[in-house]
mmJSON file of the N, C-alpha and C atoms, coordinates in Angstrom:
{"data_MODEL":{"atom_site":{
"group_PDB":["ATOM","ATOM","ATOM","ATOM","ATOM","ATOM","ATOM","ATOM","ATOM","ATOM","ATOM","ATOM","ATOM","ATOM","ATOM","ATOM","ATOM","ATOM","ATOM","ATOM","ATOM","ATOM","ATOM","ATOM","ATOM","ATOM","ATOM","ATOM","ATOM","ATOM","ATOM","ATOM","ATOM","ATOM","ATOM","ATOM","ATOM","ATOM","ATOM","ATOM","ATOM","ATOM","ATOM","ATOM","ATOM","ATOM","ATOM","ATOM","ATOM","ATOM","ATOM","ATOM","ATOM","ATOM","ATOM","ATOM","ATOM","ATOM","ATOM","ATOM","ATOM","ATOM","ATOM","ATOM","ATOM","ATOM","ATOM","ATOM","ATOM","ATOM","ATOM","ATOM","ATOM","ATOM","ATOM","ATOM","ATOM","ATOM","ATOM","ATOM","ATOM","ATOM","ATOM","ATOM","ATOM","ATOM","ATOM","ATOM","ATOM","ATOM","ATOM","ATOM","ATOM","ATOM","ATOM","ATOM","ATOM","ATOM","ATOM","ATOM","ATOM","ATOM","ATOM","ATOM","ATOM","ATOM","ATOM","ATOM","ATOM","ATOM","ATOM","ATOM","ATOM","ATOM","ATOM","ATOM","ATOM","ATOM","ATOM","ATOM","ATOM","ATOM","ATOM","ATOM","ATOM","ATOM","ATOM","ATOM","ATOM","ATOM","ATOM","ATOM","ATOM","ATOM","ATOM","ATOM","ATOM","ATOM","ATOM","ATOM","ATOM","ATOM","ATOM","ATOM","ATOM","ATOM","ATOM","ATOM","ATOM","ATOM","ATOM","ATOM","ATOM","ATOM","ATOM","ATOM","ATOM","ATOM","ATOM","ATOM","ATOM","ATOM","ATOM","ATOM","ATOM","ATOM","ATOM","ATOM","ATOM","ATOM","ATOM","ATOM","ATOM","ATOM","ATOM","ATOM","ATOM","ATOM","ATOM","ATOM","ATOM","ATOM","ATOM","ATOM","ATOM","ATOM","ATOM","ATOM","ATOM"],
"id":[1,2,3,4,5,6,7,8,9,10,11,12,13,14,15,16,17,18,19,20,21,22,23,24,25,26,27,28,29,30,31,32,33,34,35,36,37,38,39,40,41,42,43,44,45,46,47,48,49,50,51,52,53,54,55,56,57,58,59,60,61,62,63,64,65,66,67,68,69,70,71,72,73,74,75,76,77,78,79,80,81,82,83,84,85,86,87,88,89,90,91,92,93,94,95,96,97,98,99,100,101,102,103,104,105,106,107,108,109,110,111,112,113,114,115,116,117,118,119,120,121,122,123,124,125,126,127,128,129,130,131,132,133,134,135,136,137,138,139,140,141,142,143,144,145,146,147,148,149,150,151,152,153,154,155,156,157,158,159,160,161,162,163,164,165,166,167,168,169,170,171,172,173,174,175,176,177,178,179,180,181,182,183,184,185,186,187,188,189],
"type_symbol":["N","C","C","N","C","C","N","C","C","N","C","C","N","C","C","N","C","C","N","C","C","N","C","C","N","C","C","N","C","C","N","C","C","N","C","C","N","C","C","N","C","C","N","C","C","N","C","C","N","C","C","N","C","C","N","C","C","N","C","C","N","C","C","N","C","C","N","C","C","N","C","C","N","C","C","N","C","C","N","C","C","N","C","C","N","C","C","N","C","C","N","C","C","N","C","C","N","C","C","N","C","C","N","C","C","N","C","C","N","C","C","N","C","C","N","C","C","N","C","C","N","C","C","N","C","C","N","C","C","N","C","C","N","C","C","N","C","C","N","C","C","N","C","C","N","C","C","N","C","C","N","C","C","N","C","C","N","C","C","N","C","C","N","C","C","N","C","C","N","C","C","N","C","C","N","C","C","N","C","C","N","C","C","N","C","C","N","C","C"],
"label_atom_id":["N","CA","C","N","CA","C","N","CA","C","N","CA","C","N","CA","C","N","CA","C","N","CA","C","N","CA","C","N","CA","C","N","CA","C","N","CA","C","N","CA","C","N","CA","C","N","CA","C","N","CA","C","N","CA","C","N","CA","C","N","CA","C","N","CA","C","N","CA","C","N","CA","C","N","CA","C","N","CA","C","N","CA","C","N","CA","C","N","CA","C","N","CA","C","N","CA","C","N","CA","C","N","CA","C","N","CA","C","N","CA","C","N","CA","C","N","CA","C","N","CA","C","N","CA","C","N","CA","C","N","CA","C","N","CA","C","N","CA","C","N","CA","C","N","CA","C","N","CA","C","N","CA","C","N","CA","C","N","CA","C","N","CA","C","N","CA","C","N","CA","C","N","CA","C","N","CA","C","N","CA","C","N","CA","C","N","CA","C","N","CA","C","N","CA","C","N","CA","C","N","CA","C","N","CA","C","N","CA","C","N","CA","C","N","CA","C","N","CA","C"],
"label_alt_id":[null,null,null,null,null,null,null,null,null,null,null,null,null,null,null,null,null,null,null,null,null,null,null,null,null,null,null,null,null,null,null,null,null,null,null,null,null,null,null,null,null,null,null,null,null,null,null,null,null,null,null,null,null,null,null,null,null,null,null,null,null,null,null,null,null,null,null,null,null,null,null,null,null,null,null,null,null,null,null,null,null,null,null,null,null,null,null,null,null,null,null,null,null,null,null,null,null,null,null,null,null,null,null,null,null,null,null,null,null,null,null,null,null,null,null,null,null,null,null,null,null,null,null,null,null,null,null,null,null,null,null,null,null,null,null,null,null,null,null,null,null,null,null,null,null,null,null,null,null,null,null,null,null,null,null,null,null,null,null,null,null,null,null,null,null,null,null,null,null,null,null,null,null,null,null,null,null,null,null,null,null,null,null,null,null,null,null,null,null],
"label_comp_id":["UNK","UNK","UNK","UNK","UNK","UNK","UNK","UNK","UNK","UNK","UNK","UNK","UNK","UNK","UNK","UNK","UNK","UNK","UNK","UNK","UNK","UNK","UNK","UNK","UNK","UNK","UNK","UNK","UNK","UNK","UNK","UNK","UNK","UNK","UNK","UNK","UNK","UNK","UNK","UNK","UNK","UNK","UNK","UNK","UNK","UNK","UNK","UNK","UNK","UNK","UNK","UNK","UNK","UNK","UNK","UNK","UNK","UNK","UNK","UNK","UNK","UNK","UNK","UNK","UNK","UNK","UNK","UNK","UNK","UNK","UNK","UNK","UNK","UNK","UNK","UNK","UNK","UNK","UNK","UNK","UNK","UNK","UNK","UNK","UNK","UNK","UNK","UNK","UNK","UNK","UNK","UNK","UNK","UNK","UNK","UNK","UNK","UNK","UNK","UNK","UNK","UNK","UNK","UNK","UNK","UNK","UNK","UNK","UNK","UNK","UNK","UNK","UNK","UNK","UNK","UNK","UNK","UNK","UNK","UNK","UNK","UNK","UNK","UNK","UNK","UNK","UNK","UNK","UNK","UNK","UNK","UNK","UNK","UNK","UNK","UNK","UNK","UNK","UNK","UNK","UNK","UNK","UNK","UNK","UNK","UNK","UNK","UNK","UNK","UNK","UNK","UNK","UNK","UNK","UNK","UNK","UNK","UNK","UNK","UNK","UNK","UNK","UNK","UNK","UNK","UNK","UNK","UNK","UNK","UNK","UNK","UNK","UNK","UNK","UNK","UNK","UNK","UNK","UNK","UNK","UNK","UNK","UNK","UNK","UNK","UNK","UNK","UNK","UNK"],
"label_asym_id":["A","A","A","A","A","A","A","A","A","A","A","A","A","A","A","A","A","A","A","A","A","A","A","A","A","A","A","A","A","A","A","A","A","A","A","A","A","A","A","A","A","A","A","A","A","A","A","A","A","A","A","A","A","A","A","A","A","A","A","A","A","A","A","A","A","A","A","A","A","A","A","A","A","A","A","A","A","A","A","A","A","A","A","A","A","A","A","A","A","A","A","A","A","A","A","A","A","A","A","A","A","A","A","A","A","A","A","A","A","A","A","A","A","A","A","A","A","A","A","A","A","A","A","A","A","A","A","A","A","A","A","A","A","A","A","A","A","A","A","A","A","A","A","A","A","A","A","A","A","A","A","A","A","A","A","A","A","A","A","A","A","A","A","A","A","A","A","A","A","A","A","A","A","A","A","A","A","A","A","A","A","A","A","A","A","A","A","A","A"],
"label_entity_id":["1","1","1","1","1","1","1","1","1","1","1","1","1","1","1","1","1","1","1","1","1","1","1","1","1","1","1","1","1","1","1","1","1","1","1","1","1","1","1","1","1","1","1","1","1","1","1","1","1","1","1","1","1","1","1","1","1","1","1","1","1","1","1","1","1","1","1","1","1","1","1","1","1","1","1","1","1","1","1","1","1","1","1","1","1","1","1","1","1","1","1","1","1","1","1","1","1","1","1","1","1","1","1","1","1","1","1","1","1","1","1","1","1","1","1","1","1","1","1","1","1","1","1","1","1","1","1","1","1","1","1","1","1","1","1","1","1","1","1","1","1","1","1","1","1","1","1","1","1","1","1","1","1","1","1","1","1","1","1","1","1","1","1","1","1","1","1","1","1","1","1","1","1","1","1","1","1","1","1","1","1","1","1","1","1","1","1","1","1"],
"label_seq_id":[1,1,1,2,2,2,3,3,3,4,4,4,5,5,5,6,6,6,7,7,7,8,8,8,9,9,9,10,10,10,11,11,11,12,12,12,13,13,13,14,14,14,15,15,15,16,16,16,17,17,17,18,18,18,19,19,19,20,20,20,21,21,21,22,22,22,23,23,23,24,24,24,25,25,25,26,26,26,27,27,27,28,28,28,29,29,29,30,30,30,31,31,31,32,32,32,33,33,33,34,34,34,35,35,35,36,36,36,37,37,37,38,38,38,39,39,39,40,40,40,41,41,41,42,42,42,43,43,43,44,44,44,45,45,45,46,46,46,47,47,47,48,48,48,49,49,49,50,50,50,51,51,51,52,52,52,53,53,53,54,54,54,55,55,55,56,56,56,57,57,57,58,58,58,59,59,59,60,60,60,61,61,61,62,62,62,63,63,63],
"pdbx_PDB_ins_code":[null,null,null,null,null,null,null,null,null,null,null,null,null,null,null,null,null,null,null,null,null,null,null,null,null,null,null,null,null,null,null,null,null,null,null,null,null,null,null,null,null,null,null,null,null,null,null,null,null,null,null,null,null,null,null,null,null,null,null,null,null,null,null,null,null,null,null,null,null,null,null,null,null,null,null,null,null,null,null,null,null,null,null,null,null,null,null,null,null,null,null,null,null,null,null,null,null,null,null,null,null,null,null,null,null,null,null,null,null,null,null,null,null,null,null,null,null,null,null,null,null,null,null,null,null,null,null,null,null,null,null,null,null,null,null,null,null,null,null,null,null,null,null,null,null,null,null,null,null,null,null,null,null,null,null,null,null,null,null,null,null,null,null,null,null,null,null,null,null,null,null,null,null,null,null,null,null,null,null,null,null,null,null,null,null,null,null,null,null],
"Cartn_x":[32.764,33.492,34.965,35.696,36.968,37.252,38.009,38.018,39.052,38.472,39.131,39.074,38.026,38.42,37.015,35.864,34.498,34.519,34.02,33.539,32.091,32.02,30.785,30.046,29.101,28.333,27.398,27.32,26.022,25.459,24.291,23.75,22.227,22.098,20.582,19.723,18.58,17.435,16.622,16.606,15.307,15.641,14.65,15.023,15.368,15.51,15.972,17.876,17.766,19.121,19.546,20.588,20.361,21.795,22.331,23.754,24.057,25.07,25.455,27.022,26.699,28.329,28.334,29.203,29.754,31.189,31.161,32.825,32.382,33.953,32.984,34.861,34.511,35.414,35.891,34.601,35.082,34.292,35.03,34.189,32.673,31.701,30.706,30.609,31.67,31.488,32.59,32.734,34.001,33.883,32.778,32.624,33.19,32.848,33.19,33.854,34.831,36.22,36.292,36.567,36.547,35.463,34.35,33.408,33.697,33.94,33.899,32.186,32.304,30.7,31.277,30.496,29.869,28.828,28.945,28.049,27.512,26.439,25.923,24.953,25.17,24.17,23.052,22.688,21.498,20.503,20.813,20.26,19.732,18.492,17.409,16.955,16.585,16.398,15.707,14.535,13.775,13.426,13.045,12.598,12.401,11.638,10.816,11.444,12.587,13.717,13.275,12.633,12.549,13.748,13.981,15.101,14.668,14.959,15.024,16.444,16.52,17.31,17.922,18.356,18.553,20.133,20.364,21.599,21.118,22.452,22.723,23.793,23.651,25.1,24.885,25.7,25.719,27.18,26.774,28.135,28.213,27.727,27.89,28.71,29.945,30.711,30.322,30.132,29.601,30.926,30.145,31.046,30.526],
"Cartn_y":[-51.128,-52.349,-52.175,-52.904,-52.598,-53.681,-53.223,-53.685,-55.272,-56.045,-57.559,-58.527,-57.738,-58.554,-58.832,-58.858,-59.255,-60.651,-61.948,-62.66,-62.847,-62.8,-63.134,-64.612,-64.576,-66.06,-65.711,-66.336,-66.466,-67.565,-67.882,-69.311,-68.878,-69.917,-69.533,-70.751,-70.549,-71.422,-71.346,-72.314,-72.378,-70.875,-69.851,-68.749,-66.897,-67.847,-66.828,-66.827,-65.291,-65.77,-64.816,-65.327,-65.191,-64.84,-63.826,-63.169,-62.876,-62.994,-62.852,-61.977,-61.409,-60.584,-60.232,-60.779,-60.532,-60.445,-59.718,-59.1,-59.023,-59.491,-60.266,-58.653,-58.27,-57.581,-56.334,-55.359,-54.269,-53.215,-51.766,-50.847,-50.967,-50.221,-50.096,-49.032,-48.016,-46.132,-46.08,-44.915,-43.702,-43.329,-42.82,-42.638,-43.906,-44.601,-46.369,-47.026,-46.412,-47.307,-48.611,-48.91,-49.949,-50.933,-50.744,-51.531,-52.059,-53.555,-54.359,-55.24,-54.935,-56.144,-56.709,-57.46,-58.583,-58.109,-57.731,-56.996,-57.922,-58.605,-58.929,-58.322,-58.485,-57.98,-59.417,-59.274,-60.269,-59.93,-59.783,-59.66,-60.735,-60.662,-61.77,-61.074,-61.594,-61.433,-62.398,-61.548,-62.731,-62.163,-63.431,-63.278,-61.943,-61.071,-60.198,-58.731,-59.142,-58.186,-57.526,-58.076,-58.091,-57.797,-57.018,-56.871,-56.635,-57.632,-57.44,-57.615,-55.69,-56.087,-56.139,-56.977,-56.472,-56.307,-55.965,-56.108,-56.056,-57.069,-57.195,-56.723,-56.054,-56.226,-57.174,-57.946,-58.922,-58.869,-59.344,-59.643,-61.36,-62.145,-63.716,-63.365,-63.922,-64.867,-65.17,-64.42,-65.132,-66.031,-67.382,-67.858,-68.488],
"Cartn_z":[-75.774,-75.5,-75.859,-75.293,-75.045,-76.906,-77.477,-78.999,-78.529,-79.619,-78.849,-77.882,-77.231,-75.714,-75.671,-76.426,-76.363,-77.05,-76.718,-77.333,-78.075,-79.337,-80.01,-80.371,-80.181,-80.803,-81.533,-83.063,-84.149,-84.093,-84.222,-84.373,-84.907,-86.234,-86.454,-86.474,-86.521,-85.51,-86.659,-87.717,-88.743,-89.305,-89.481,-89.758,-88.952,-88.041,-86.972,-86.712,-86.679,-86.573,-84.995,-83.84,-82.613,-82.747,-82.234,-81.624,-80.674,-79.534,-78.517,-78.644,-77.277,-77.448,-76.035,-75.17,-74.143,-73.453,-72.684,-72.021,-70.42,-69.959,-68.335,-67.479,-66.281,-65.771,-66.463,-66.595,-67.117,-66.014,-66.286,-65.148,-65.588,-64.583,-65.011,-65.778,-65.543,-66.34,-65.794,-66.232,-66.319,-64.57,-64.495,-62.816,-61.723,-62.039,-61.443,-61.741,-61.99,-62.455,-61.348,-60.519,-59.828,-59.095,-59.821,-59.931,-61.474,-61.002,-62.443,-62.537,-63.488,-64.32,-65.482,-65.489,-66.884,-67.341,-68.787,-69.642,-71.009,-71.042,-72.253,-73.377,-74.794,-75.532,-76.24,-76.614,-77.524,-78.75,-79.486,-80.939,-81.277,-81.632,-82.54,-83.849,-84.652,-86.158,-87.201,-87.283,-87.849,-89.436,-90.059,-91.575,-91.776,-91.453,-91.853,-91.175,-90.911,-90.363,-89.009,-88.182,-86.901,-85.967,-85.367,-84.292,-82.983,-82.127,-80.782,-80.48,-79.422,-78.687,-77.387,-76.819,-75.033,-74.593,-73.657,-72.781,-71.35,-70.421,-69.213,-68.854,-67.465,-66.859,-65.773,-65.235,-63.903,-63.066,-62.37,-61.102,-61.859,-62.39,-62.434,-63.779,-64.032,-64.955,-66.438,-67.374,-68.406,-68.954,-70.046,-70.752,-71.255],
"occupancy":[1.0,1.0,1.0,1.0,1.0,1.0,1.0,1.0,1.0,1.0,1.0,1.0,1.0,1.0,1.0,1.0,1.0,1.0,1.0,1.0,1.0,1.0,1.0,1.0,1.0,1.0,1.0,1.0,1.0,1.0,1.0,1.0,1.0,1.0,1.0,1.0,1.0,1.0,1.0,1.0,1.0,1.0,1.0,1.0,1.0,1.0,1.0,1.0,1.0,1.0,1.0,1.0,1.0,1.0,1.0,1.0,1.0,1.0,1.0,1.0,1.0,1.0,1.0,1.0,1.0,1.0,1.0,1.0,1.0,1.0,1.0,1.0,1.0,1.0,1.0,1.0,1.0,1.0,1.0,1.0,1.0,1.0,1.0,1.0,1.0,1.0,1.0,1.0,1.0,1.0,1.0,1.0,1.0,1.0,1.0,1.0,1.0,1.0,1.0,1.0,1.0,1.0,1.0,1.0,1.0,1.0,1.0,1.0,1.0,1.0,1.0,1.0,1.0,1.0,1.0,1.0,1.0,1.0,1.0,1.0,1.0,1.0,1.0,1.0,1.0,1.0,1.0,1.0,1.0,1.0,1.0,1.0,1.0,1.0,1.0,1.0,1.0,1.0,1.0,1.0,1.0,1.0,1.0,1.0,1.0,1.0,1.0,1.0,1.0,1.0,1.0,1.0,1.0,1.0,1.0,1.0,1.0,1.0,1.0,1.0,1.0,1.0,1.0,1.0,1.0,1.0,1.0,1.0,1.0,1.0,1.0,1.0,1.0,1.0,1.0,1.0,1.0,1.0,1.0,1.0,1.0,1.0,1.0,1.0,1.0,1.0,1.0,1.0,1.0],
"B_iso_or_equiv":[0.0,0.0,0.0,0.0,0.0,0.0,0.0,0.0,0.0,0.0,0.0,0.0,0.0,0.0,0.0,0.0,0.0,0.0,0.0,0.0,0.0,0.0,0.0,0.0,0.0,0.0,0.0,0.0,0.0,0.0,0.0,0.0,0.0,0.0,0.0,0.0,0.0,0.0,0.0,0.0,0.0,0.0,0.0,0.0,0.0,0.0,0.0,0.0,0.0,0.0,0.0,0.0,0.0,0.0,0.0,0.0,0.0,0.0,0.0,0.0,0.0,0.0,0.0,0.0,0.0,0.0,0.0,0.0,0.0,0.0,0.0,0.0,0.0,0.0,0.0,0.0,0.0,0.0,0.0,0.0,0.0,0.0,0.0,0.0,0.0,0.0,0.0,0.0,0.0,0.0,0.0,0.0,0.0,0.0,0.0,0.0,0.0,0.0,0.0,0.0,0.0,0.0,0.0,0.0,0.0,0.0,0.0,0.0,0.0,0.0,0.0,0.0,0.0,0.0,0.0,0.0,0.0,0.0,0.0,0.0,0.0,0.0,0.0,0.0,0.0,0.0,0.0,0.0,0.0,0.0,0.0,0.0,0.0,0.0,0.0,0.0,0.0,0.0,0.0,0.0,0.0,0.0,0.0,0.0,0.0,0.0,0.0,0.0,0.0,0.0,0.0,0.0,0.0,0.0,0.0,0.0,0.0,0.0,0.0,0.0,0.0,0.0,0.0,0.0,0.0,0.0,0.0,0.0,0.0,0.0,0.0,0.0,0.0,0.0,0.0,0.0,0.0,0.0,0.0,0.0,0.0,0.0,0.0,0.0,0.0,0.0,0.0,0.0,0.0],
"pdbx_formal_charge":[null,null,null,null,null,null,null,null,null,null,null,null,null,null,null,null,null,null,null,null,null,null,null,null,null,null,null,null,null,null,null,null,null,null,null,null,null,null,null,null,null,null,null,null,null,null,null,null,null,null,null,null,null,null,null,null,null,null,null,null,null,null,null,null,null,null,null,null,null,null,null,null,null,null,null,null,null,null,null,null,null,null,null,null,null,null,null,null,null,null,null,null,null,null,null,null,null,null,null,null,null,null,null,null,null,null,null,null,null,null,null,null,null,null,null,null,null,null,null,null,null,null,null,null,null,null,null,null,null,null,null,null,null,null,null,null,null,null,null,null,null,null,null,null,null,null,null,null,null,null,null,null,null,null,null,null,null,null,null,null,null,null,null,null,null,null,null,null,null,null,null,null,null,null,null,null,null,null,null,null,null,null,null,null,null,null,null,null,null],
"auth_seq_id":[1,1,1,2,2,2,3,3,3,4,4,4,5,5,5,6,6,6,7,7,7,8,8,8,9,9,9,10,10,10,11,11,11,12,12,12,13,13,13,14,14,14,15,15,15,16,16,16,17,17,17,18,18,18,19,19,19,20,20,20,21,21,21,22,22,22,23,23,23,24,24,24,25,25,25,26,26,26,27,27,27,28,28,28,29,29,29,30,30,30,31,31,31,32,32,32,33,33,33,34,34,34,35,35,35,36,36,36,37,37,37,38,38,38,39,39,39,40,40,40,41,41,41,42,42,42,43,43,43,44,44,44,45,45,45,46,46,46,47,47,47,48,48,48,49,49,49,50,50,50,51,51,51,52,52,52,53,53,53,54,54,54,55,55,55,56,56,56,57,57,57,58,58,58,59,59,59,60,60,60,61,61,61,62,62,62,63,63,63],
"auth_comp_id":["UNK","UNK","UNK","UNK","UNK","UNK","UNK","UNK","UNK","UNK","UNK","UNK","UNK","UNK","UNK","UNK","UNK","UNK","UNK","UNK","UNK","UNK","UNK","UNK","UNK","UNK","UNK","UNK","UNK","UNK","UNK","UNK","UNK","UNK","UNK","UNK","UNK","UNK","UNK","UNK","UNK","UNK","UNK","UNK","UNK","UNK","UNK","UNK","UNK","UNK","UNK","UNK","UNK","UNK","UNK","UNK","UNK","UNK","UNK","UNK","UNK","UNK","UNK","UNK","UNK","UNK","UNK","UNK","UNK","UNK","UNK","UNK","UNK","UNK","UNK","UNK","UNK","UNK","UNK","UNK","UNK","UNK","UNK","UNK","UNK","UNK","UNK","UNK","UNK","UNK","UNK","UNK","UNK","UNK","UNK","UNK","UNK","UNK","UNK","UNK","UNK","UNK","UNK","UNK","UNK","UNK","UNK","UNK","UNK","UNK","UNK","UNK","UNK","UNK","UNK","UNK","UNK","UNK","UNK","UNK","UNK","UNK","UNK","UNK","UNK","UNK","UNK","UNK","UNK","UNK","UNK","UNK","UNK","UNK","UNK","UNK","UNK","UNK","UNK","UNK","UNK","UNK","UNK","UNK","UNK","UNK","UNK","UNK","UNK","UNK","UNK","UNK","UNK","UNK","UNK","UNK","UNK","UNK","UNK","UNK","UNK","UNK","UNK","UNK","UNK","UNK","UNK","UNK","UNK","UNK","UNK","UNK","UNK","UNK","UNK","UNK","UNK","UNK","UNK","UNK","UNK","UNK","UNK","UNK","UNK","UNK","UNK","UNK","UNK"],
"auth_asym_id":["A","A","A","A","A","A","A","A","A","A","A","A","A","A","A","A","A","A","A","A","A","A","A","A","A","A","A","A","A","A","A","A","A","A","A","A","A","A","A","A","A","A","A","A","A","A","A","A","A","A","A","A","A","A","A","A","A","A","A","A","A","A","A","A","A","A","A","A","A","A","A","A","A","A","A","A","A","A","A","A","A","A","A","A","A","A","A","A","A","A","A","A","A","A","A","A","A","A","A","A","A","A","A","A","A","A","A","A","A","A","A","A","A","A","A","A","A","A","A","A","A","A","A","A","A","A","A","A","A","A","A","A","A","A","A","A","A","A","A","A","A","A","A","A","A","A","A","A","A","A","A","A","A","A","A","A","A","A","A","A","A","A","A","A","A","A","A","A","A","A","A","A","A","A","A","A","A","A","A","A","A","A","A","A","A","A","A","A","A"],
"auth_atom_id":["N","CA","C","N","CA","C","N","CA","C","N","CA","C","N","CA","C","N","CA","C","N","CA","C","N","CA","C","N","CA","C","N","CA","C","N","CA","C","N","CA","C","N","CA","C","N","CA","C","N","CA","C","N","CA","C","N","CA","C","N","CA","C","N","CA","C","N","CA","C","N","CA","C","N","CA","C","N","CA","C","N","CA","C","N","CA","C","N","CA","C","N","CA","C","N","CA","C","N","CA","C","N","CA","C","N","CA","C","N","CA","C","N","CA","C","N","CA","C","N","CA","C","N","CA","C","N","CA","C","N","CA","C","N","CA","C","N","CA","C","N","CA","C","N","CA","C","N","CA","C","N","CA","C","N","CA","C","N","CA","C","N","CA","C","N","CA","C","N","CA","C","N","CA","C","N","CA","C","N","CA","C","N","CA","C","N","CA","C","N","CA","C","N","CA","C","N","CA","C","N","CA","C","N","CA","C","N","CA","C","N","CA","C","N","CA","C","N","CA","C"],
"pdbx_PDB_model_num":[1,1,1,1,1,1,1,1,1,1,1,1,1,1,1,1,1,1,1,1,1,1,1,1,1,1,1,1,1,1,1,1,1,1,1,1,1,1,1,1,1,1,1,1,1,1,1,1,1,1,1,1,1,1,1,1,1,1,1,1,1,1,1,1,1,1,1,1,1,1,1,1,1,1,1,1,1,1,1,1,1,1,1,1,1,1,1,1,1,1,1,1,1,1,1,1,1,1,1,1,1,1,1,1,1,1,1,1,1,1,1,1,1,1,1,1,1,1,1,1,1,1,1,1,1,1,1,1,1,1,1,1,1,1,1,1,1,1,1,1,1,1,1,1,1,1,1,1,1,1,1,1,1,1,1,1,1,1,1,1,1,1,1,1,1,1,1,1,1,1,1,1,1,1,1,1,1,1,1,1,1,1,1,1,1,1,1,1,1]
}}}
């Protein structure tokens, strides 16, 4: 990720705690410089130190 230019969100849910981190108009790779995406991550975390985690890339707009 390009340093700065990602927005993060924390929010916890009873005892879960849920993170977001996304950056919208970046290449897809080094090869594809001019293909831009929107790239999200998602971290969940539970009591018992549980980690799930995923990422997206999309053509849609995050915000």
């Amino acid at each position: 990720m390009k340093d700065g230019l990602t927005t993060e969100i924390e929010y916890k849910d009873g005892d879960t705690v849920h993170k977001f981190r996304f950056i919208n108009q970046v290449p897809l790779n080094a090869s594809n410089q001019d293909l831009l995406v929107n790239f999200v991550e998602y971290w969940e975390t539970t009591p018992k130190k549980k980690v799930l985690h995923f990422s997206w890339v999309t053509n849609i707009q995050v915000t």
